[in-house]
Backbone as a printed PyTorch tensor [residue, N CA C, xyz], in Angstrom:
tensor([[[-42.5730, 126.4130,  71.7570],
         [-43.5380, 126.4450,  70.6790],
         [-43.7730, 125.0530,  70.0920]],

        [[-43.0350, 124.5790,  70.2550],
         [-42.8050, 122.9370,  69.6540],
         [-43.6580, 122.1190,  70.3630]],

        [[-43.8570, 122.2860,  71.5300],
         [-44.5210, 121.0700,  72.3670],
         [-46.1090, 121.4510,  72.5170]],

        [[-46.7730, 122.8970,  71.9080],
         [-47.9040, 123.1580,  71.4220],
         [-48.4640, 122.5420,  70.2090]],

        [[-47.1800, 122.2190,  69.4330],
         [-47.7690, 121.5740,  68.2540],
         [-47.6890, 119.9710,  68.7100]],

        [[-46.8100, 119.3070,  69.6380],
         [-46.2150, 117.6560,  69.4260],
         [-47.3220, 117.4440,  70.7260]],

        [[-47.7520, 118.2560,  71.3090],
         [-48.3030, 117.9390,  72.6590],
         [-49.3970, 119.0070,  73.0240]],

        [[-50.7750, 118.9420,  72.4310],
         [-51.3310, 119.7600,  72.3330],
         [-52.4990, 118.9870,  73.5260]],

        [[-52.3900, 118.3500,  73.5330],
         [-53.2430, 117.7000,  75.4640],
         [-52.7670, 118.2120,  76.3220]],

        [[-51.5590, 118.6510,  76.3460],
         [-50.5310, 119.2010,  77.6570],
         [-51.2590, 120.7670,  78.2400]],

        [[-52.3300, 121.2700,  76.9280],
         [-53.0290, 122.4420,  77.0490],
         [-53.8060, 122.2060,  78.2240]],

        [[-54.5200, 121.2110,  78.1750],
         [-55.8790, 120.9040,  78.8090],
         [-56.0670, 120.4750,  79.7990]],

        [[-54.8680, 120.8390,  81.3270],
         [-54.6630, 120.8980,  82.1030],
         [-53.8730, 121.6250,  82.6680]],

        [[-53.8740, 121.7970,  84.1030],
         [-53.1730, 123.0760,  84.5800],
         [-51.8770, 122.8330,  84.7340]],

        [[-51.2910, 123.7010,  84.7280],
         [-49.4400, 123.8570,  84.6580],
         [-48.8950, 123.7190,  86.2760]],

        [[-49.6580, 123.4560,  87.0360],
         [-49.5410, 123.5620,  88.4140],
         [-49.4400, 121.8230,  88.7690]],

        [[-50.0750, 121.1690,  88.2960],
         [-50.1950, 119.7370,  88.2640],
         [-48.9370, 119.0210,  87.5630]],

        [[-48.3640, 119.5960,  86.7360],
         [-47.5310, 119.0910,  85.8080],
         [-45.7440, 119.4070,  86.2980]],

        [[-45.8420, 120.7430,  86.8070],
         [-45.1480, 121.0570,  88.0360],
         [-45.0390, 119.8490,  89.3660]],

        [[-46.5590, 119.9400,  89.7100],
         [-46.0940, 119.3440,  91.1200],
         [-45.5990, 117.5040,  90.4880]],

        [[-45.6840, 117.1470,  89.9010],
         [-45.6500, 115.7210,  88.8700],
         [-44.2880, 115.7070,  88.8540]],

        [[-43.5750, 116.9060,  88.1640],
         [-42.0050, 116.4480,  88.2030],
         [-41.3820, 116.6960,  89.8190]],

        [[-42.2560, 117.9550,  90.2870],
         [-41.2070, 117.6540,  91.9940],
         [-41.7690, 116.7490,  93.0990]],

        [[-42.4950, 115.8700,  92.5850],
         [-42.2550, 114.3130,  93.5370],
         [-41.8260, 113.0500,  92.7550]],

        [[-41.7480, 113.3310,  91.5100],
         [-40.6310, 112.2810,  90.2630],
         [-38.9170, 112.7610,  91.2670]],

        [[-38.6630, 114.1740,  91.0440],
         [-37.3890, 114.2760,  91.7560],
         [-37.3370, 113.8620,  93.9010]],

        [[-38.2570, 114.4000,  93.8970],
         [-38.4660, 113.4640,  95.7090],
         [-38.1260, 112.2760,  95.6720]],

        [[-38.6580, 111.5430,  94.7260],
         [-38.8080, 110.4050,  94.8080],
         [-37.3490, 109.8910,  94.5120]],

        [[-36.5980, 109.9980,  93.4060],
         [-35.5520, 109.5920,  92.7190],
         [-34.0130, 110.1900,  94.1290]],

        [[-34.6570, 111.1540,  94.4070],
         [-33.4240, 112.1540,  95.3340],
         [-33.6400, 110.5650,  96.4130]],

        [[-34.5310, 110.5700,  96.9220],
         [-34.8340, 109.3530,  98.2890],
         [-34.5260, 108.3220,  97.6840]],

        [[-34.0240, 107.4650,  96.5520],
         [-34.2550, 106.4870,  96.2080],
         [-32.5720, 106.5680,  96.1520]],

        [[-32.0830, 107.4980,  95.6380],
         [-30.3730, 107.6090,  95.5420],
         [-29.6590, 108.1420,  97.0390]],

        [[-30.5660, 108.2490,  98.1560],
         [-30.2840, 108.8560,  99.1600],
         [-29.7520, 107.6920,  99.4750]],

        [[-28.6510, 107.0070, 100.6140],
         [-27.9650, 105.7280, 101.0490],
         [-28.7140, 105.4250, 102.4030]],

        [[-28.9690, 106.7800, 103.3850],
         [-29.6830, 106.9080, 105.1010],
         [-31.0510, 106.2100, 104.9310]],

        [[-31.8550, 106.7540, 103.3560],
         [-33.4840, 106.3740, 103.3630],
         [-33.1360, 105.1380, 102.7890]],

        [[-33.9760, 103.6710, 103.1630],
         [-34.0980, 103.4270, 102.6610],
         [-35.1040, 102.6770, 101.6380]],

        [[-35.3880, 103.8720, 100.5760],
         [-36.2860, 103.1000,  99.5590],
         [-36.4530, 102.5620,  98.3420]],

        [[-37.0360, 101.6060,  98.2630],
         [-37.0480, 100.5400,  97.2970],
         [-37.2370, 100.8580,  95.7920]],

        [[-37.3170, 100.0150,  95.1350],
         [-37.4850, 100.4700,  93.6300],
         [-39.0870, 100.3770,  93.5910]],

        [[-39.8280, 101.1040,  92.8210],
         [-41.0810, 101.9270,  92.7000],
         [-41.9170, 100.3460,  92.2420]],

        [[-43.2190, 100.1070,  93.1090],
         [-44.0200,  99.2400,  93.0520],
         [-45.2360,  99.5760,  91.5630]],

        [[-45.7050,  99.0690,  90.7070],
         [-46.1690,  98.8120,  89.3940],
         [-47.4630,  99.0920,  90.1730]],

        [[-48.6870,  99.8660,  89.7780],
         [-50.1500,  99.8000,  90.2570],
         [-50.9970,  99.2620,  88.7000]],

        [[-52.0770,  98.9760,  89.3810],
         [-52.9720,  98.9090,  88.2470],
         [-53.4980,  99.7180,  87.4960]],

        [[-53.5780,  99.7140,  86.7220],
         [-53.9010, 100.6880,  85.3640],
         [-55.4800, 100.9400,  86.0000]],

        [[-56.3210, 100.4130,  86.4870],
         [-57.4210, 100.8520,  86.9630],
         [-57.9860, 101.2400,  88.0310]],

        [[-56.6790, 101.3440,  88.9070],
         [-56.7800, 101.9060,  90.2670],
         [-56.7900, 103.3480,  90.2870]],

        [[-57.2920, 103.3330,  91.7800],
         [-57.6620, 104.4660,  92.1230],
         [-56.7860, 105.4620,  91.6830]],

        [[-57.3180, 106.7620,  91.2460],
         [-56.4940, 108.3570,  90.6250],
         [-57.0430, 109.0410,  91.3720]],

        [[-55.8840, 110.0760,  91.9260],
         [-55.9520, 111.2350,  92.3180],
         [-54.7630, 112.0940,  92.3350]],

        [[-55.3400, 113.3550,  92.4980],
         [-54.5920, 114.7530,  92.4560],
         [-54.4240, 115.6150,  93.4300]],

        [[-53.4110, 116.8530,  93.6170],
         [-53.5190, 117.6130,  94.3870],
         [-53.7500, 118.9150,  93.5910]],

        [[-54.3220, 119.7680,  94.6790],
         [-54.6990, 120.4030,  94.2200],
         [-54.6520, 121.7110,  95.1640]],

        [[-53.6670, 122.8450,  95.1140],
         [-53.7130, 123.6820,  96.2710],
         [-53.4760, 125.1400,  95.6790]]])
C-alpha cells in the first residue's frame, strides 16, 4: 500500500516489465559473481541512447 502512495508512476506501466527488469538485474549480477563466465563490470550508456523493451 505504501509504494501506491511513495511511487505512484510505478502505476503507469505494466507489472510484466518491471518483473522482467529485476530478472535480468539478477542474470546479470548471478554472471557477474559466476568465476567460469567471464563478465566485466557493467559499461555506463548514454542517457540519450537508444531505449527499448520487451514485450511478450
Amino acid at each position: 500500500m505504501a509504494l501506491n502512495v511513495e511511487y505512484p508512476w510505478l502505476k503507469d506501466m505494466s507489472s510484466f516489465i518491471l518483473q522482467q527488469a529485476l530478472r535480468d538485474q539478477k542474470t546479470a549480477f548471478d554472471n557477474f559473481c559466476n568465476s567460469r563466465i567471464k563478465a566485466r563490470y557493467p559499461r555506463f550508456k548514454r542517457k540519450d541512447g537508444r531505449k527499448s523493451i520487451r514485450l511478450t
